[in-house]
Backbone and ligand atoms as CSV (ligand in chain L), in Angstrom:
chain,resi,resn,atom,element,x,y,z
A,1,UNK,N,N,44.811,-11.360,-12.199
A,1,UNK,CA,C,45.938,-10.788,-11.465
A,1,UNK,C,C,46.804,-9.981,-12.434
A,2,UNK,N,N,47.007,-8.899,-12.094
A,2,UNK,CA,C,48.214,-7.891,-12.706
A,2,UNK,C,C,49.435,-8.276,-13.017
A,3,UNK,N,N,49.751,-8.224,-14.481
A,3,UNK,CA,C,51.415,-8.797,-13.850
A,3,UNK,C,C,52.397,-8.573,-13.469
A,4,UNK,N,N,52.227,-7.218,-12.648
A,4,UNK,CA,C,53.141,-6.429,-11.540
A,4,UNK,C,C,53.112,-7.283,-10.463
A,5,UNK,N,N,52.003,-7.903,-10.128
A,5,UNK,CA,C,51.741,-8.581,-9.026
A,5,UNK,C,C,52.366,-10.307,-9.122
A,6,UNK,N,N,52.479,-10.516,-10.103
A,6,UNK,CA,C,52.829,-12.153,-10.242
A,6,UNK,C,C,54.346,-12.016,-10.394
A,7,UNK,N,N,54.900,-11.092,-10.879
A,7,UNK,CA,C,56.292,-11.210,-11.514
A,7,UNK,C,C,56.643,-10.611,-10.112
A,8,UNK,N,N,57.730,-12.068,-9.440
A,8,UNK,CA,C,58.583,-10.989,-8.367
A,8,UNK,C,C,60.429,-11.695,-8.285
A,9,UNK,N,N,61.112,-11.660,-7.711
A,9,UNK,CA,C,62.622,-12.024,-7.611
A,9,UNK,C,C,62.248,-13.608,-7.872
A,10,UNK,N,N,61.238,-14.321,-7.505
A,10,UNK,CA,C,61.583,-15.327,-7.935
A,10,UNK,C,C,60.653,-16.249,-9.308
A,11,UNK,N,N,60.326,-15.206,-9.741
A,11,UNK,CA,C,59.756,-15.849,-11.437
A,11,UNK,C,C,60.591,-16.054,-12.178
A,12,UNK,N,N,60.214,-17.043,-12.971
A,12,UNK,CA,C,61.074,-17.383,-14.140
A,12,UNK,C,C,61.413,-16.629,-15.423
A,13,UNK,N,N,62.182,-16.732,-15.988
A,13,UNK,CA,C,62.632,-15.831,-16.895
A,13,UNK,C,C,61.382,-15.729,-17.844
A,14,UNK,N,N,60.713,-16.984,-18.477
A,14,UNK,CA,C,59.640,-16.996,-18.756
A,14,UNK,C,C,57.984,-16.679,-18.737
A,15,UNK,N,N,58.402,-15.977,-17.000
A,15,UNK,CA,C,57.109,-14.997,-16.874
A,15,UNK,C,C,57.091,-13.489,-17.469
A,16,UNK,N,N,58.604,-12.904,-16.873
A,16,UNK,CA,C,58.586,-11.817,-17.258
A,16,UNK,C,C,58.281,-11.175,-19.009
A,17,UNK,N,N,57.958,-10.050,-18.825
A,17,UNK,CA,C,57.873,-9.226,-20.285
A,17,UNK,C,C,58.831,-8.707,-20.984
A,18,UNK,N,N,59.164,-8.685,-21.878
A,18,UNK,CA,C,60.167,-8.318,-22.833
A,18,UNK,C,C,60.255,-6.711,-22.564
A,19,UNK,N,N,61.710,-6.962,-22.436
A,19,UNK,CA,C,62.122,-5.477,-22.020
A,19,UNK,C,C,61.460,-4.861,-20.344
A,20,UNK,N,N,61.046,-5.536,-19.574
A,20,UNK,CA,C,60.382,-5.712,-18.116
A,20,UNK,C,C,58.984,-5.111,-18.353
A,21,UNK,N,N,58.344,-4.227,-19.373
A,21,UNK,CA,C,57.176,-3.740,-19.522
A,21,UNK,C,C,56.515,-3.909,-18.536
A,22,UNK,N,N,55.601,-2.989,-18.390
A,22,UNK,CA,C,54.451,-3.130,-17.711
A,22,UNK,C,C,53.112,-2.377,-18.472
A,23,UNK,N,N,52.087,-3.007,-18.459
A,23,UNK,CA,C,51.151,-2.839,-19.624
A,23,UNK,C,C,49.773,-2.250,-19.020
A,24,UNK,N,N,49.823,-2.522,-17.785
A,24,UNK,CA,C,48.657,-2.225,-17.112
A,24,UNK,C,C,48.588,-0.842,-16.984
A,25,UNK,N,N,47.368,-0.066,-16.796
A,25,UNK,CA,C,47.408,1.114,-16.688
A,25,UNK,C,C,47.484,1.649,-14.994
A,26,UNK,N,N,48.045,3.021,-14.521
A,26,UNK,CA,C,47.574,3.220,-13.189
A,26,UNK,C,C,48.230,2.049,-11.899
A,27,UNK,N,N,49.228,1.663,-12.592
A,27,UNK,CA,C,50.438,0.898,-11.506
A,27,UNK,C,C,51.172,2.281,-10.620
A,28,UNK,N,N,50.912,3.190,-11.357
A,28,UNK,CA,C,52.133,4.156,-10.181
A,28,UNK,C,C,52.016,4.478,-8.812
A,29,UNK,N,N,50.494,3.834,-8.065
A,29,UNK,CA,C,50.270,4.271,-6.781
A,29,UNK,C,C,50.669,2.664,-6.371
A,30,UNK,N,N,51.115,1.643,-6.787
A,30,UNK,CA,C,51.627,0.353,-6.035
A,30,UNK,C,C,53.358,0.334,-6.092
A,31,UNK,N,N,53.732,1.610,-6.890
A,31,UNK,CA,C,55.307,1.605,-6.672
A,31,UNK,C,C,55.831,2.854,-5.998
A,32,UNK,N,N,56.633,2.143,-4.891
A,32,UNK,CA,C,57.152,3.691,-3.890
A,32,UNK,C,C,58.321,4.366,-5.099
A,33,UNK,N,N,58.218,5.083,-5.789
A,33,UNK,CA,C,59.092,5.801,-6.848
A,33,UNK,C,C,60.113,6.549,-5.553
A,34,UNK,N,N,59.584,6.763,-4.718
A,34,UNK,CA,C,60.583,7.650,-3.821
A,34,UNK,C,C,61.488,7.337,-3.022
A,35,UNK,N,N,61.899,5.964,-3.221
A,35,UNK,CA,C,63.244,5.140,-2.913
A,35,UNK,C,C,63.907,5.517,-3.814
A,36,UNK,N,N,63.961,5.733,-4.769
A,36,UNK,CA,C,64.478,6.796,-5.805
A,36,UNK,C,C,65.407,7.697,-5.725
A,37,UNK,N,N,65.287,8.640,-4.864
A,37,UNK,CA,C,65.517,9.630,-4.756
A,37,UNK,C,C,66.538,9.928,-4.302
A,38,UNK,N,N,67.437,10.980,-4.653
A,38,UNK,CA,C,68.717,11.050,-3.871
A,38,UNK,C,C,69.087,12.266,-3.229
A,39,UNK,N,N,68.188,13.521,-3.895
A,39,UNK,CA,C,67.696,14.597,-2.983
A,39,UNK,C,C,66.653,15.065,-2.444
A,40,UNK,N,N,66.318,15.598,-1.463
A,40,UNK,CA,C,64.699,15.239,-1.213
A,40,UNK,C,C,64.063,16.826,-1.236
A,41,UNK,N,N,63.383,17.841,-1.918
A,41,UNK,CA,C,62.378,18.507,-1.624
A,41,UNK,C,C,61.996,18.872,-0.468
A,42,UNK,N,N,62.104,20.075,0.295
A,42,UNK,CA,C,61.577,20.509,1.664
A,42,UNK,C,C,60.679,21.179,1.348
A,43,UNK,N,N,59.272,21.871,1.711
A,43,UNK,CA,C,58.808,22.635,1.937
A,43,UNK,C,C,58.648,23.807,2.996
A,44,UNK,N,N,58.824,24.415,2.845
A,44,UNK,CA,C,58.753,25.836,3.659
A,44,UNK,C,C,57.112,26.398,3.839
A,45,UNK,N,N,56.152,26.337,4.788
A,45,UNK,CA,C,55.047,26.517,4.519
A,45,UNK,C,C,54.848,27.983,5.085
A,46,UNK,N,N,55.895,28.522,5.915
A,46,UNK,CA,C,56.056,29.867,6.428
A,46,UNK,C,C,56.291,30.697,4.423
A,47,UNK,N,N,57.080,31.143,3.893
A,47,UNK,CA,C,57.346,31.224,2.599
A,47,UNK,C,C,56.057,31.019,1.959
A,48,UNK,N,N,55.582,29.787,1.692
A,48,UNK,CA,C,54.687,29.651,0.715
A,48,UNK,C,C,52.899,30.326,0.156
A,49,UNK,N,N,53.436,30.534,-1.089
A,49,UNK,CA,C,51.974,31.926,-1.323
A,49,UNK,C,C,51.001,30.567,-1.907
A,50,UNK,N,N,50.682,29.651,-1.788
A,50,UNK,CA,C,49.781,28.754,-2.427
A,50,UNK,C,C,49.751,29.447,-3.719
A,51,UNK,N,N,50.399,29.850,-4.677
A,51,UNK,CA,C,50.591,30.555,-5.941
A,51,UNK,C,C,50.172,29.063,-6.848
A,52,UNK,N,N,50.548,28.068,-6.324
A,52,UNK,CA,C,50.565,26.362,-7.084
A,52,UNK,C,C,50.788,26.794,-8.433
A,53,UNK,N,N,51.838,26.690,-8.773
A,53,UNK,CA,C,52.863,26.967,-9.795
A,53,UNK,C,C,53.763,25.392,-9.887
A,54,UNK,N,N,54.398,25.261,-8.344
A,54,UNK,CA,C,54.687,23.977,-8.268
A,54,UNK,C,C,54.185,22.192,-8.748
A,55,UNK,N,N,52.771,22.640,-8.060
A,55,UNK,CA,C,51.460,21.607,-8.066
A,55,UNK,C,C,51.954,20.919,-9.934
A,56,UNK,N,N,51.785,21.874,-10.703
A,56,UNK,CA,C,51.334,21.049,-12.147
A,56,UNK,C,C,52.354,20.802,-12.803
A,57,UNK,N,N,53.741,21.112,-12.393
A,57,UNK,CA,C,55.037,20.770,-13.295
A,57,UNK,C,C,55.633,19.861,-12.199
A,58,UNK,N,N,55.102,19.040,-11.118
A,58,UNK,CA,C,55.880,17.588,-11.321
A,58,UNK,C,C,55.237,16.763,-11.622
A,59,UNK,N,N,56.250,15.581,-12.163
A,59,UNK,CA,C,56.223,14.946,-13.097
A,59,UNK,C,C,55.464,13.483,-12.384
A,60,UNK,N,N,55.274,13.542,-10.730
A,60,UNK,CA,C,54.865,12.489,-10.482
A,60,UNK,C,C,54.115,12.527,-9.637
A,61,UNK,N,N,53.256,14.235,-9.535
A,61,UNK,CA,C,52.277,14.239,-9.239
A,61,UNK,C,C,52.122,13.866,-7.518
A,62,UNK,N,N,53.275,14.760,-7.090
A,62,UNK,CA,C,53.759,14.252,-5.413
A,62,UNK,C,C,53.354,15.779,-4.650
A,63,UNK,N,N,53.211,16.301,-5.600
A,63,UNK,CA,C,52.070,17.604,-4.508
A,63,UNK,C,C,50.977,17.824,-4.545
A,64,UNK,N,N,50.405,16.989,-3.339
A,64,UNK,CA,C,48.977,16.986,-3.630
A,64,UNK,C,C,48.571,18.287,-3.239
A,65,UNK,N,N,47.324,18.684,-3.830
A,65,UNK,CA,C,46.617,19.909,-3.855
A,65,UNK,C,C,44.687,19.821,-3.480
A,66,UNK,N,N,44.293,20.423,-2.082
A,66,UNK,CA,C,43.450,20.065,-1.775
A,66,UNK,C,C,42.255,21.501,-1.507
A,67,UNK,N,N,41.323,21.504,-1.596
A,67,UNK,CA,C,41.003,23.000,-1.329
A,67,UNK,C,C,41.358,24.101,-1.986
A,68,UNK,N,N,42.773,23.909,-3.083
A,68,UNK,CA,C,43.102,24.881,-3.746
A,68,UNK,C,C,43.988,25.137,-3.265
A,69,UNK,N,N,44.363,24.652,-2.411
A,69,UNK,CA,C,45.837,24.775,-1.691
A,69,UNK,C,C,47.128,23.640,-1.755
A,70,UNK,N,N,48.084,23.526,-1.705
A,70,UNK,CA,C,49.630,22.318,-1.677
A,70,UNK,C,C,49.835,22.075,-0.101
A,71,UNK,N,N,49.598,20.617,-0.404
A,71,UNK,CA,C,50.278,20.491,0.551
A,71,UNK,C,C,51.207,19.577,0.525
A,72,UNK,N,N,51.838,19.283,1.712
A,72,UNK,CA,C,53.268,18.927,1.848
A,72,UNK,C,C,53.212,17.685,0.743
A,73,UNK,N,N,54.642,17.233,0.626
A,73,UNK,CA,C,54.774,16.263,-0.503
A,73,UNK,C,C,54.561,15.227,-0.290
A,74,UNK,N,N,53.936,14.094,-1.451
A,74,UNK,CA,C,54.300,13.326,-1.288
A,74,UNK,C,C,55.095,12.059,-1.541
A,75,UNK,N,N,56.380,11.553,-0.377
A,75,UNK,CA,C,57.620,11.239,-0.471
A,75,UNK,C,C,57.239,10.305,-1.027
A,76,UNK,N,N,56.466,9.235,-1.017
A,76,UNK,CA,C,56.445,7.886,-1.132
A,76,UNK,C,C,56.177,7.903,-3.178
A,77,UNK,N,N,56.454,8.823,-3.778
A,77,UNK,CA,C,56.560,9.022,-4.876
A,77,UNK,C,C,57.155,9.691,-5.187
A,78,UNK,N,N,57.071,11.204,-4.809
A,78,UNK,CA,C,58.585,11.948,-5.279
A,78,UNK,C,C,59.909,11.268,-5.478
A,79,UNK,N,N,60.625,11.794,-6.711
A,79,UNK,CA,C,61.640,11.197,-7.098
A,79,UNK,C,C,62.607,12.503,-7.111
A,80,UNK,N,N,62.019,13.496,-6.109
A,80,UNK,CA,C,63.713,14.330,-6.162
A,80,UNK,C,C,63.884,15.122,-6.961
A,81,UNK,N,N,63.310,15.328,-8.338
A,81,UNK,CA,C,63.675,15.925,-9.766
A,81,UNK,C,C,64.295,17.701,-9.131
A,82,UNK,N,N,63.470,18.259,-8.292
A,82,UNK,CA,C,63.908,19.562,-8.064
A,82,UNK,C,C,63.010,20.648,-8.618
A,83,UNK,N,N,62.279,20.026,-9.848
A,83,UNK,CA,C,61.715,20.956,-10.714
A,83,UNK,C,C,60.903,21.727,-10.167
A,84,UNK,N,N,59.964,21.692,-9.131
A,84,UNK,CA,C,59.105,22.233,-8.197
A,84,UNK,C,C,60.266,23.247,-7.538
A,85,UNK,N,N,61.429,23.097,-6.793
A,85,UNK,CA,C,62.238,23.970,-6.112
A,85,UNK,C,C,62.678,25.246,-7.421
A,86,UNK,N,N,63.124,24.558,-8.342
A,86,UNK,CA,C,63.400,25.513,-9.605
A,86,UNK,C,C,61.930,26.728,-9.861
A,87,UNK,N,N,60.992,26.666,-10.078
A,87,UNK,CA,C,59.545,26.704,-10.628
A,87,UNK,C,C,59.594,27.922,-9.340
A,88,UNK,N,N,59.730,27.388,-8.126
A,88,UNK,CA,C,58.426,28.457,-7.294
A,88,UNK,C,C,59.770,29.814,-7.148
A,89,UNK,N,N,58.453,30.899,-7.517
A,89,UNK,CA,C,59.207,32.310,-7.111
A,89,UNK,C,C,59.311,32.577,-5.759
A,90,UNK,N,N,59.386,32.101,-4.982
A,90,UNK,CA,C,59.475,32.635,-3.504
A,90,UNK,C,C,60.172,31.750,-2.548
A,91,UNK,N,N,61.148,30.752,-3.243
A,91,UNK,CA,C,61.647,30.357,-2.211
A,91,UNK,C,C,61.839,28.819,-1.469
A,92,UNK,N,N,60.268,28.917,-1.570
A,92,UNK,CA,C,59.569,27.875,-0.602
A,92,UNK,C,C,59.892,26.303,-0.974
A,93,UNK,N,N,60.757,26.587,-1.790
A,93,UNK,CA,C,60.859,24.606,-1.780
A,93,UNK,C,C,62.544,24.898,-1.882
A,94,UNK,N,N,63.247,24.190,-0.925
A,94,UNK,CA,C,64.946,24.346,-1.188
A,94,UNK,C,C,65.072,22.476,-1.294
A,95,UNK,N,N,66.412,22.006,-1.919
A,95,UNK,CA,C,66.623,20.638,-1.983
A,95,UNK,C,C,67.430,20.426,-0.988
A,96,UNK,N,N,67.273,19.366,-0.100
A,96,UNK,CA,C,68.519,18.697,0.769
A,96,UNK,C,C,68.958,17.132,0.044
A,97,UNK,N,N,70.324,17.316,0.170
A,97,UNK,CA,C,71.190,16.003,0.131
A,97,UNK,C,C,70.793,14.570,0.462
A,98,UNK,N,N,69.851,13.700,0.124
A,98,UNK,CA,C,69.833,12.644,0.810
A,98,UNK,C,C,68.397,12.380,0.393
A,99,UNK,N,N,68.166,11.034,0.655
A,99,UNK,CA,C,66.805,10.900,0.533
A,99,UNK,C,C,65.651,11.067,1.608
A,100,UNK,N,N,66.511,11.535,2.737
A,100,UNK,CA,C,65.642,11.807,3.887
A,100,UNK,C,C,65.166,10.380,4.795
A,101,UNK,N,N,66.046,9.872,5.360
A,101,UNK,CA,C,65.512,9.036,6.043
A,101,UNK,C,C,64.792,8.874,7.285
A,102,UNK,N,N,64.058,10.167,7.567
A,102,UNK,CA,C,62.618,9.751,8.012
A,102,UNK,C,C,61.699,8.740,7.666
A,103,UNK,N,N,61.876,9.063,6.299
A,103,UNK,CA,C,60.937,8.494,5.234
A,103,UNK,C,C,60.890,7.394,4.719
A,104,UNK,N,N,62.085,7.064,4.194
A,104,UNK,CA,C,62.462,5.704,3.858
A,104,UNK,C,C,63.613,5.359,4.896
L,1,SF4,S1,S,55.508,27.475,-6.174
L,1,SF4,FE1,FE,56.313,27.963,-4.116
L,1,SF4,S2,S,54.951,29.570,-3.325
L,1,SF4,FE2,FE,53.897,28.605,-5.063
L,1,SF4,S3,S,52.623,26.977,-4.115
L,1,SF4,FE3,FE,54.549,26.010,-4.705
L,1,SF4,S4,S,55.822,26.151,-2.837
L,1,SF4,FE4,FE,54.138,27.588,-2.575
């Protein structure tokens, strides 16, 4: 067992890892990072030139890219950073206020 998986609100001080570590590799698809978030990323798919400029400068890997094409994000990891809205020349990603509670 992982010890993402054993360590939860009620382990003992004695389970956890020094400094909370986590050692295992490839934990980031069992944590929603996108509770996180405090602005959320829109996409505009009218706007968008599939240029994927966006695609490789975030940092958490929340635009997936299929066919060679982006598609919409994904929230349940995005953490908001913006850097994708900064990055694309055309527009197509603006930030809103909030974490979007559709989603979460
Ligand atoms: S940078 Fe903008 S135009 Fe290019 S793929 Fe991303 S959203 Fe679309």
């Amino acid at each position: 067992m992982a010890i993402h998986d054993r360590i939860n609100e009620k382990s003992p001080w004695t389970d956890i890892t020094e400094g909370n570590k986590i050692y295992e590799a490839a934990t980031s698809r069992d944590f929603c990072t996108g509770e996180w978030r405090t602005s959320t990323p829109i996409w505009d798919d009218e706007k968008c030139r599939q240029c994927l400029l966006c695609a490789p400068v975030c940092p958490d890997s929340s635009i997936p890219v299929r066919k060679g094409e982006r598609m919409d994000f994904d929230y349940m990891h995005c953490k908001g950073c913006g850097i994708c809205a900064k990055v694309c020349p055309f527009g197509a990603i603006y930030m809103r206020e909030g974490k979007n509670e559709k989603i979460f």
